[in-house]
C-alpha positions in Angstrom: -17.2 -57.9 15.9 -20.3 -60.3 15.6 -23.2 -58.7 15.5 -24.5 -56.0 12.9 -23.8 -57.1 9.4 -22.1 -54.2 7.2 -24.1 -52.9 4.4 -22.1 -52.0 1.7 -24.6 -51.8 -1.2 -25.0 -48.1 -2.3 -22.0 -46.4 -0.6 -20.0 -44.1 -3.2 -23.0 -44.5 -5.6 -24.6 -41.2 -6.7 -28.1 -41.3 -7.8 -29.4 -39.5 -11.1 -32.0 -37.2 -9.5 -35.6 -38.0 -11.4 -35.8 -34.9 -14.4 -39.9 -33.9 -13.5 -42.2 -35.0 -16.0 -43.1 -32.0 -18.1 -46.2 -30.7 -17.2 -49.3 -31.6 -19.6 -51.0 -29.2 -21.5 -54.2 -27.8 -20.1 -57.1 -29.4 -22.5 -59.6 -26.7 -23.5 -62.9 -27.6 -25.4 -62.6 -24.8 -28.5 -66.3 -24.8 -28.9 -67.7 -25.1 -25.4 -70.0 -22.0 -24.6 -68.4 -20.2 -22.6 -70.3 -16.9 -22.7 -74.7 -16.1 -22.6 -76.0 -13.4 -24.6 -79.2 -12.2 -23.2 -82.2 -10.8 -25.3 -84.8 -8.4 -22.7 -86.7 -7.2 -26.1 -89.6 -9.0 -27.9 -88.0 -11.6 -30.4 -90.4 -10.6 -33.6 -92.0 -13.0 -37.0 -89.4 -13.0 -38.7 -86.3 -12.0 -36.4 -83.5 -13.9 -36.5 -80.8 -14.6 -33.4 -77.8 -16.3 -33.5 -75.8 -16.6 -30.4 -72.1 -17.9 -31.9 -70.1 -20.1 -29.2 -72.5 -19.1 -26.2 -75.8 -19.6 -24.7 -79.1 -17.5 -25.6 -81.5 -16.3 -22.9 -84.8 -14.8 -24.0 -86.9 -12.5 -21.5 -89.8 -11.7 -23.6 -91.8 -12.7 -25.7 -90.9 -14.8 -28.9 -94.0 -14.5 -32.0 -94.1 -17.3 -34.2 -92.0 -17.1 -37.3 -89.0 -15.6 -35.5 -85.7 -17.8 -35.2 -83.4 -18.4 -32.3 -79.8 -20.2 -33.0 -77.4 -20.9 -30.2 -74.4 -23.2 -30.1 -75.0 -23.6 -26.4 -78.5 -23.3 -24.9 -81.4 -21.7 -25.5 -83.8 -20.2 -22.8 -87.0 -18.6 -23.1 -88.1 -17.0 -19.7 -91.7 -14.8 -21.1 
């Protein structure tokens, strides 16, 4: 019959379905901040506040002398 040409290629072959790609694991920065510690009393000469693996808020006031240590952020709202 002249016409369509038979295609052939393929037929009885089985195809290895793809194995998924394992998923990757999630990437987490060990010593990004991920808490804030918040300090509502005055911050006296002296003092010293260390906020370990978060950010530090201060709502009063800070006299000189005192120290403030965060591994994020530090902000003084007085």
């Amino acid at each position: 019959m002249p016409g369509l040409p038979l295609l052939n290629e393929g037929k009885g072959q089985k195809m290895a379905a793809p194995e998924p790609a394992p998923a990757p694991a999630p990437v987490v920065d060990i010593n990004a901040p991920a808490k804030t510690r918040i300090i509502s009393a005055p911050v006296r000469s002296g003092q010293q506040i260390y906020a370990r693996n978060c950010d530090l808020i201060v709502t009063s006031s800070v006299s000189a002398g005192a120290e403030l240590i965060a591994d994020g952020n530090i902000h003084i709202y007085a």
